[in-house]
C-alpha positions, 0 to 999 in steps of 0.5 A: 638103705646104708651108705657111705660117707660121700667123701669128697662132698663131705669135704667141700662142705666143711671147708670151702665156705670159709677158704680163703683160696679154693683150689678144690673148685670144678666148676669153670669160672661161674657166670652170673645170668647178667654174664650169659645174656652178655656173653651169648649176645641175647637181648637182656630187657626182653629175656628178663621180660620173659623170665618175670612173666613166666608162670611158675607151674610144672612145665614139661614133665620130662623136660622142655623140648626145645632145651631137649632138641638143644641137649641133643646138638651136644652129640653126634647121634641123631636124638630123638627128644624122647631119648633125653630126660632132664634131671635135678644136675648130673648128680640127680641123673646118676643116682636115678639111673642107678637107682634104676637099672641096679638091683640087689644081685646085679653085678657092676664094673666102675672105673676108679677112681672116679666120683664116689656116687659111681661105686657107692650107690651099686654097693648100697644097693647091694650090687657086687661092685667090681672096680677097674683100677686106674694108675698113674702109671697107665695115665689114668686110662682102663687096662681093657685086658683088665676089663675083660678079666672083670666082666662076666655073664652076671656084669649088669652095667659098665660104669665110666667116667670121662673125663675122668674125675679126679685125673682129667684123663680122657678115654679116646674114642678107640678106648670107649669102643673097646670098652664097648665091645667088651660090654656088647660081649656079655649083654651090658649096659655102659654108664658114661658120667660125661659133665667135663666133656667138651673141656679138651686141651685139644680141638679133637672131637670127644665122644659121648658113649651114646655116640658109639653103643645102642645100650649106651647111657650118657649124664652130664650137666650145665654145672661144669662145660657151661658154668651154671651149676646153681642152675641145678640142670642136668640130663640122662641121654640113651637110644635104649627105649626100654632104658628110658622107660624104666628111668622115667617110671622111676623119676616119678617118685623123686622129681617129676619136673626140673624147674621152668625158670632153670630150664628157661636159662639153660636153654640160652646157654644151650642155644649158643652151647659153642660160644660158652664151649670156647669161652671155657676152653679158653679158660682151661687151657690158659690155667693147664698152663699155670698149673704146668708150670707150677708142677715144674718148680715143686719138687716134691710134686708128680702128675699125669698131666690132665687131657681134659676137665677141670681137675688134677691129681698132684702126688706128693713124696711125703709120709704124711697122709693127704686128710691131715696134708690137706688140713693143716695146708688150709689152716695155715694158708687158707688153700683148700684142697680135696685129699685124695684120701676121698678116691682111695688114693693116699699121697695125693690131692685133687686139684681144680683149675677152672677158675679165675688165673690170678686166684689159682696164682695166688693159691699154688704160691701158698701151696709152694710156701706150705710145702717150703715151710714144713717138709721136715715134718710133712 
């Protein structure tokens, strides 16, 4: 199977071992497994017991049920353990139900821009991938008469992202259910890449599309809401039975279990999911905040201020395009930034803002003087 580049991972590999400032950073400020046994309270001399004792075999092959019953407290449907499949992160979620419910003459509609995976796995699968343009002049939301005019009786699955990745904005629970409706219309399933959910600039209660349609299937993670990404967790939640049975005859072939000791850890996180939530939304605000102010002074910058997640998009005013923007920003300055060359978006870059405030400070201050000592040749 031929496939494209992954853009934006490509990117990260090559630059952000030896970045001084790591601004492409999504995951909020990670925890050490010191960290989350302090920050969620649990006794550390009995946990680590626990965890050395463990015997290393297999455990449960669709995942450990109590950290199932814990996944299913993230969502407003009452879930059934069965209704939850554990997964190698969100990515190896993704790419297994797409790898799944896609075949070669299926036609799929995915939001963009959004995470490479989300288009470039349907079209390597030889799908007819339509794709629903996001602007910054609509705030990065779907146009739902747009969506309409895209869909047909062929559409197989309505792929979405929200939080949103690059933009950070957030599909309310009035989009996702106009969304659904379109979907019930033509008999498709909706994809929802959910890792940023829970990471609101508000208190308003996000939906999970499983929340709100039968044939809905949700991915996320323990990466980004949780700060765990070496943990290499993820999950595939769906109320559809025969979805869930197709995903797991296919899981055989490439994971047969996620990790005892993974699954272990994450279900202390899990099971004091609203302390580790606040503890991150803190987190995101406080740096939204910086961020905001920083965007205030740069006139050369836009935005669509982001509602939710970890990253943003910046626009730029300058003719140069944002690979070369972005690499000569890091050789100068040590800043790494994802260009938004890698969503198909020029004159812009993606932004992470998750991690530790004073880092963020010290990077966008060498991003102003960047911009400062070269704009007549940018």
């Amino acid at each position: 199977m031929k496939i494209k580049e992954f853009g934006v991972e490509q990117w990260m590999n090559d630059y952000e071992d030896d970045a001084q400032f790591n601004l492409g950073e999504t995951c909020v400020s990670p925890l050490s497994l010191h960290d989350l046994l302090m920050v969620t309270h649990v006794d550390e001399p009995k946990f680590m017991h626990e965890l050395l004792h463990k015997r290393l075999t297999y455990g449960d092959i669709f995942g450990n049920v109590e950290l199932k019953q814990n996944i299913a407290r993230l969502y407003q449907t009452a879930l059934k353990p069965d209704q939850i499949v554990t997964t190698h992160g969100a990515i190896g979620a993704n790419n297994l139900v797409l790898n799944s419910l896609v075949a070669p003459d299926d036609e799929v509609v995915v939001v963009a821009p959004t995470y490479q995976q989300m288009q470039s796995i349907p079209e390597a699968l030889g799908a007819t991938v339509k794709l629903l343009q996001l602007t910054a002049e609509h705030n990065y939301l779907p146009d739902i008469n747009e969506l309409r005019q895209l869909v047909s009786s062929k559409t197989k699955l309505i792929i979405l992202n929200n939080p949103n990745n690059p933009s950070g904005a957030l599909m309310s629970e009035e989009v996702l259910r106009n969304i659904v409706a379109v979907a019930q219309k033509v008999d498709a399933y909706v994809m929802c890449d959910e890792v940023y959910r829970h990471l609101t600039q508000d208190d308003q209660y996000s939906p999970s599309i499983v929340d709100l349609y039968e044939h809905g299937i949700a991915t996320s993670s323990m990466s980004k809401v949780f700060s765990l990404a070496g943990l290499r967790l993820g999950w595939i939640v769906t109320r559809d039975a025969e979805v869930m049975a197709t995903i797991h005859s296919h899981r055989d072939y490439d994971t047969i279990s996620s990790g005892v000791l993974n699954e272990m850890i994450a279900n202390v996180a899990l099971s004091h999911a609203e302390i580790i939530i606040e503890r991150n939304r803190k987190i995101i605000r406080q740096n939204l905040v910086v961020l905001e102010e920083w965007v205030k002074t740069q006139p050369h910058i836009s935005w669509v201020k982001p509602a939710a997640g970890t990253t943003a998009l910046l626009h730029y005013d300058f003719t140069t395009n944002s690979e070369p923007f972005c690499d000569q920003l890091y050789q100068q300055k040590g800043v790494l930034l994802v260009p938004g060359a890698e969503f198909d978006i020029e004159r812009a870059v993606r932004i992470g803002y998750a991690f530790e405030t004073a880092q963020l400070r010290n990077g966008l201050a060498e991003v102003a003087a960047f911009i400062s000592e070269n704009q007549a040749s940018l």
